[in-house]
C-alpha positions as CSV (number, residue, x, y, z in Angstrom):
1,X,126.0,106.2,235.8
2,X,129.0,105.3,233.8
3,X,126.8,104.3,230.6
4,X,125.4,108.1,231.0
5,X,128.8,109.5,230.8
6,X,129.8,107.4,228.3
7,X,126.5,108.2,226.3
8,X,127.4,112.0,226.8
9,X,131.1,111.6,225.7
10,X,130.1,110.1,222.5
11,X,127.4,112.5,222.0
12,X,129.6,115.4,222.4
13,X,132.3,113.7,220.4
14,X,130.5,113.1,217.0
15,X,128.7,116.8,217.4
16,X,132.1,118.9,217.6
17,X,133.6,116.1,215.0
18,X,131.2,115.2,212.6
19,X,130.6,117.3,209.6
20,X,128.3,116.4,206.7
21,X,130.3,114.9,203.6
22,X,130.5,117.0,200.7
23,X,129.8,115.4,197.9
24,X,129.3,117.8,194.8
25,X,130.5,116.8,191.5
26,X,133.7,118.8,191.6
27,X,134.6,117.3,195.1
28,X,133.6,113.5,193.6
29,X,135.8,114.1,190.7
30,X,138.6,115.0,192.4
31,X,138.2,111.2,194.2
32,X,137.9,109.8,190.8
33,X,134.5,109.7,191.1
34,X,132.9,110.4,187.4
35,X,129.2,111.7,187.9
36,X,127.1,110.8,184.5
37,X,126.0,113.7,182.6
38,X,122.4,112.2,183.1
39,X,122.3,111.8,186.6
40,X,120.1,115.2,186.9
41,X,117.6,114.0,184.7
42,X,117.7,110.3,186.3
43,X,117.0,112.3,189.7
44,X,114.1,113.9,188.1
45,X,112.4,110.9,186.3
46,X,112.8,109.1,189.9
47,X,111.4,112.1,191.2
48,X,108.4,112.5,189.0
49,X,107.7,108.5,189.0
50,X,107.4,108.5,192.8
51,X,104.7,111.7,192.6
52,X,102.6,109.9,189.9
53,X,102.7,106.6,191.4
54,X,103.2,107.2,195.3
55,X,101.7,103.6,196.3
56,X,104.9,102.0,194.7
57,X,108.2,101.2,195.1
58,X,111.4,102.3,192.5
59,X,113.6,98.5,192.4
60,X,115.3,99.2,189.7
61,X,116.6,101.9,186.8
62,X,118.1,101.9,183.7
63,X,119.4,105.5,181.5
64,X,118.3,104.2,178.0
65,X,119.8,107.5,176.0
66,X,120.2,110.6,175.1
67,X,118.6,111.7,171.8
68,X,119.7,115.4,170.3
69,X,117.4,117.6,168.4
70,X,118.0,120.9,166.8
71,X,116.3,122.7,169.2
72,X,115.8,120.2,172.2
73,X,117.5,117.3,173.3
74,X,115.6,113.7,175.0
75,X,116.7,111.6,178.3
76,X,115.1,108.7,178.2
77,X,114.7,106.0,181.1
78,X,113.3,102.8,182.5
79,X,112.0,102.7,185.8
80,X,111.0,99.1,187.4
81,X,108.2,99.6,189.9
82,X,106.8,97.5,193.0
83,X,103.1,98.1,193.5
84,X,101.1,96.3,195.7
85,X,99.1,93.9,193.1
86,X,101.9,93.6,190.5
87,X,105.1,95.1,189.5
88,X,105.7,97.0,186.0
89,X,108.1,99.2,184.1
90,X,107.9,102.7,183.2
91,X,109.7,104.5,180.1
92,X,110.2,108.0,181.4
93,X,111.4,110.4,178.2
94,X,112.1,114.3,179.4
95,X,112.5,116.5,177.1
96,X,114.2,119.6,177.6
97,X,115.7,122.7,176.1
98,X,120.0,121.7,176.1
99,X,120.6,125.6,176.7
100,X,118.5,126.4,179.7
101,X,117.6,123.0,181.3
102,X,114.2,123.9,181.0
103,X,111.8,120.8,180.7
104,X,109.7,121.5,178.0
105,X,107.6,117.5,177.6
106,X,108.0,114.9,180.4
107,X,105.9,111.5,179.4
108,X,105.2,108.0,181.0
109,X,104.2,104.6,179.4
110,X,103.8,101.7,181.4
111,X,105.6,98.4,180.0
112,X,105.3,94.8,181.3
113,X,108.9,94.4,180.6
């Protein structure tokens, strides 16, 4: 009985208590948190990498660089992938439209290193 009460305390403690972090880019740069101008576009090559390979796993990542065109500009990354027969890189290039966000290309070429 006293493990039920205690259960129940705790249960009612962290629901009146707990509220989700907020972790935006103002609030993390108020901490002294810097969030990299690139981290949109890493979260989108991740994203698209998982949907075009969904049998493997992301280990590791790497931002390569930005390149700048007159009209366009290019984030280009390196995924490392865990399938089940082998493991592989990925080079991940998005290009997009600087102004509006706007993806206008978004290739994948598989490297062995």
């Amino acid at each position: 009985m006293k493990k039920i009460i205690l259960c129940l305390f705790i249960i009612q403690l962290f629901s009146i208590g707990y509220q989700q972090p907020n972790t935006s880019a103002k609030n993390l740069d108020s901490i002294g948190v810097t969030v990299p101008s690139y981290a949109k576009w890493g979260r989108i090559a991740m994203q698209k990498t998982k949907e075009r390979y969904p049998e493997a796993q992301i280990i590791d990542y790497l931002h390569i660089g930005r390149e700048d065109g007159a009209s366009y500009s290019t984030e280009k990354f390196k995924l490392w992938l865990k399938g089940k027969d082998k493991e592989f890189g990925v080079l991940i290039n998005i290009r997009f439209d600087p102004k509006t966000d706007e993806i206008k290309q978004l290739s994948f070429k598989e490297v062995s290193r």
